[in-house]
N, C-alpha and C positions, 0 to 999 in steps of 0.2 A: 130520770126526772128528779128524783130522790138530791142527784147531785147540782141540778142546775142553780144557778146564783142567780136570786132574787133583787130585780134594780130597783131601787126607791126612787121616785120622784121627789123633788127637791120641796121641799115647802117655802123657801123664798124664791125671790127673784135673780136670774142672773146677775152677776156681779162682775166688773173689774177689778183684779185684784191689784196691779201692777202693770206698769206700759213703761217700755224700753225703747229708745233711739237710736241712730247708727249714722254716720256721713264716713264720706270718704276722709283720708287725711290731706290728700291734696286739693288746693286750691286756688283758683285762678282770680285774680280782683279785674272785676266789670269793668274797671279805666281801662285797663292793660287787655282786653282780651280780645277784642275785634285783630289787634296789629297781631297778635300772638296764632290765632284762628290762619288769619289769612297769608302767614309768614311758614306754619308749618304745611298749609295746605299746596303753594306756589299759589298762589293767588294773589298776589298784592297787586297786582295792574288793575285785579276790581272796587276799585276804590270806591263806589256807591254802595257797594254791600258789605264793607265792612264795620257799619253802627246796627246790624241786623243781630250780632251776638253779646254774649256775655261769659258764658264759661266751656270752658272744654277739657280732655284730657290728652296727654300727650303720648301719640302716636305713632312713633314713629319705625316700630318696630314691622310694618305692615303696609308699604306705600301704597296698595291700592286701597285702604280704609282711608285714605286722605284727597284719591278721587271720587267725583259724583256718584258714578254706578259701575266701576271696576267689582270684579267678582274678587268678594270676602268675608263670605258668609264665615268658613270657616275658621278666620284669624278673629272675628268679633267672638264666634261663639265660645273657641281656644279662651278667649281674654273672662267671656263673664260668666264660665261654668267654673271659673277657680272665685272670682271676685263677687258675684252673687249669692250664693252660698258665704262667704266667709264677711261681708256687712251681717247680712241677716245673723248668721251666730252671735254677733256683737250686739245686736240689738236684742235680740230674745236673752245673752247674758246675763244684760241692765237689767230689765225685767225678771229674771228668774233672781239677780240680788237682790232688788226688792223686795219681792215677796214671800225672801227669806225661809224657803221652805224644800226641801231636797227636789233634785229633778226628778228623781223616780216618782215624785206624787204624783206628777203629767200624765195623764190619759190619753190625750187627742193633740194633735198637730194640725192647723191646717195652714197651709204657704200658699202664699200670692205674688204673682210677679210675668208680664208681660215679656220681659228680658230672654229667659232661654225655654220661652214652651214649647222648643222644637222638640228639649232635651225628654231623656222620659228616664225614671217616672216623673211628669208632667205635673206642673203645679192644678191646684186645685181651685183656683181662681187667676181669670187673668184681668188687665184693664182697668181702666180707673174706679169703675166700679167693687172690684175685688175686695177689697179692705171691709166696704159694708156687706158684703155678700160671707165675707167670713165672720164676720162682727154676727150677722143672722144667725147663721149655722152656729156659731159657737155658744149663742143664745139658746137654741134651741137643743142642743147638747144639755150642756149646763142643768135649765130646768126639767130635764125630763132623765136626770138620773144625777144622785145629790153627791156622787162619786167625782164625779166626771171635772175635770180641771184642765182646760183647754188651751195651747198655746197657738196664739196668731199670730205668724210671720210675713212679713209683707217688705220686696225690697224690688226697687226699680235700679239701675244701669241704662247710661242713654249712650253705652256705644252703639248699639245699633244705629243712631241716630244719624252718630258722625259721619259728614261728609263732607268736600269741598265744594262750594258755592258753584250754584248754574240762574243765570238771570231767569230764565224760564221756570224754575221751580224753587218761586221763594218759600213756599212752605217749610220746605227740609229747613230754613235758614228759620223760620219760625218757632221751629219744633227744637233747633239748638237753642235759642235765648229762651223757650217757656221752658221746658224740662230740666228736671234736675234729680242726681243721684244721691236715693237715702234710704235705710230699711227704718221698719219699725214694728216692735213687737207687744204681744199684752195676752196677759194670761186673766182666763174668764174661767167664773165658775159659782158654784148657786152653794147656801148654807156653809159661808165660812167657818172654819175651826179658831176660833179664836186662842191666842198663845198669854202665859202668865205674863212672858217677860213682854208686853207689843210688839211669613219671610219671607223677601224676594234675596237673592244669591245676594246684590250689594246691599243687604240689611235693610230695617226698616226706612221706608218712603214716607213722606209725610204729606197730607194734602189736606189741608186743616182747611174747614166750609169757612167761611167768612160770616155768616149768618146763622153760626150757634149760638151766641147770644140770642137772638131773637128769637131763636125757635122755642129754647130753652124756657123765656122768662115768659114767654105767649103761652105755656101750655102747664108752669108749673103750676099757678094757683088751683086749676084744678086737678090734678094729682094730689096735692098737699091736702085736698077737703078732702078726696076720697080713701089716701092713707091716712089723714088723722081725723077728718070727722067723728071715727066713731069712740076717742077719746077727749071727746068735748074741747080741742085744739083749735082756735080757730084766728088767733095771736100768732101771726108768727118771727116775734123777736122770739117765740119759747122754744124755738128749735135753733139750730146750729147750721152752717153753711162752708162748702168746699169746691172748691172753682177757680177759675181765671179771675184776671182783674177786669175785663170785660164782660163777664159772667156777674163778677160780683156788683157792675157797675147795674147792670139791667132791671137784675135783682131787688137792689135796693129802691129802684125807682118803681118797679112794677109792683110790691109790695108792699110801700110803702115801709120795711126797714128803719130802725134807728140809725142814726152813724156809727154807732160804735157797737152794733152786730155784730160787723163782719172784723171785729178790730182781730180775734186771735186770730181767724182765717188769712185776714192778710198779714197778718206777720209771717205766717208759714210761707205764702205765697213770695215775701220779698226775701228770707233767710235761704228759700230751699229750692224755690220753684217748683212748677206743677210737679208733685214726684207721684202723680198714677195712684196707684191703689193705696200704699202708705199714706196717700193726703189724712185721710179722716181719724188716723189714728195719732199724728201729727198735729192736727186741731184738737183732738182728746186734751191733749201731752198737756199742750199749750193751755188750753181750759183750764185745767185742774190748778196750773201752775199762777194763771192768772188769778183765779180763783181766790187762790191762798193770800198770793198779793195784793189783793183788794179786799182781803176777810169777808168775802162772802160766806153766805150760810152754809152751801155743799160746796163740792168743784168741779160743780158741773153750773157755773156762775150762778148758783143761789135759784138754777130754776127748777131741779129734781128733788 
């Protein structure tokens, strides 16, 4: 007992110390990508479905990744156990240069990402929720031991996604024009040290309800009272927002919203597309940055 090491609790509040971004290098421009979609897929005689997309990646090494439901689990998973891991480094890099502090001071890792949670050891958060769900945890790290310096990784890959167009299931053709591949990283942690110097076999299936917006925007306001009622919350331009453009559109109506709420959200939303659990960390990025450019008071748009 003599030997065990005594944790402190933090006497601040968790903090962000630094948030890192990652996209792929390649890139497909939305004029060009429907002819390019349905050129690599054989598909060009579906002429109605080819304004249903916008970005993809090229394929070609894997011709059943280019049919509907051709068995290829393994040539997806092959592609993003080398390419999912190595965005996410590049985002947590960013992040670890800015906070300009050796990596060994890291305590905690936690990763998020939907892409290979076949793989093990398994991420620790999957789905769009993921990113707040480590954001929590990392919270909860942080003030309950004033050591503790957390790094959250968060990267999505929509090869799963990929596939060649079937009239009967436009969602798949849904789930290619809203998602998009990016990681993003941000190291947390409470009582800074201040410095002198400053599956299914053919991949994922999409079948997106038609009716989450509504469900969503019908049920949020009371959730919102009963997570923040009890910090006298009850404005809610003073929170932040991550979603579709049909999400955000419900939103702002059923809220009552400013127009210019959802402005960093949707910039993420038109630069990157839905990217899953990195959204919110992505909105952060965005905030802080907006933030500066408009000399607000924090950057967290003058309302923390």
């Amino acid at each position: 007992m003599a030997n065990m090491e005594v944790i402190r609790r933090a006497s601040g509040p968790a903090t962000v110390f630094a948030i890192g971004t990652a996209t792929p290098p390649n890139c497909v421009e939305q004029s060009t990508f429907p002819d390019y979609h349905f050129r690599v897929t054989n598909s060009e005689h579906k002429v109605d479905l080819k304004n249903k997309f916008k970005r993809i990646y090229h394929l070609k090494q894997s011709p059943n990744i280019a049919a509907y439901a051709a068995p290829s689990l393994n040539a997806r998973q092959d592609m993003v156990a080398v390419e999912v891991p190595k965005l996410g480094q590049q985002a947590a890099e960013k992040a670890i240069a800015e906070w300009a502090q050796p990596k060994s001071n890291l305590t905690c890792l936690n990763f998020c990402t939907s892409t290979i949670s076949v793989d093990m050891p398994g991420a620790d958060y999957h789905g769009c929720y993921g990113g707040t769900s480590a954001l929590r945890l990392a919270k909860d790290m942080a003030e309950n031991n004033a050591a503790a310096r957390v790094l959250i990784a968060c990267c999505e890959v929509t090869a799963m996604l990929f596939r060649g167009p079937h009239e009967a299931h436009v969602g798949d053709l849904v789930g290619l024009v809203l998602f998009g591949d990016v990681a993003a990283a941000l190291i947390v942690g409470s009582d800074p040290v201040r410095r002198e110097d400053s599956m299914r076999e053919a991949g994922l299936l999409v079948d997106l309800m038609r009716d989450i917006p509504g469900l969503v925007s019908g049920s949020i306001e009371e959730i919102l009272k009963e997570a923040f009622g009890s910090f006298g919350i009850s404005d809610w331009n003073e929170i932040f927002w991550i979603g579709g453009p049909a999400i955000f559109n419900r939103m702002e109506m059923g809220l009552g919203l400013r127009p210019d709420k959802m402005l960093c959200s949707r910039h993420v939303l038109s630069e990157y597309g839905n990217v899953s659990s990195p959204s919110v960390l992505f909105v952060l990025d965005a905030m802080r940055k907006f933030s500066v450019e408009e000399g607000r008071s924090t950057t967290g748009e003058g309302l923390d």
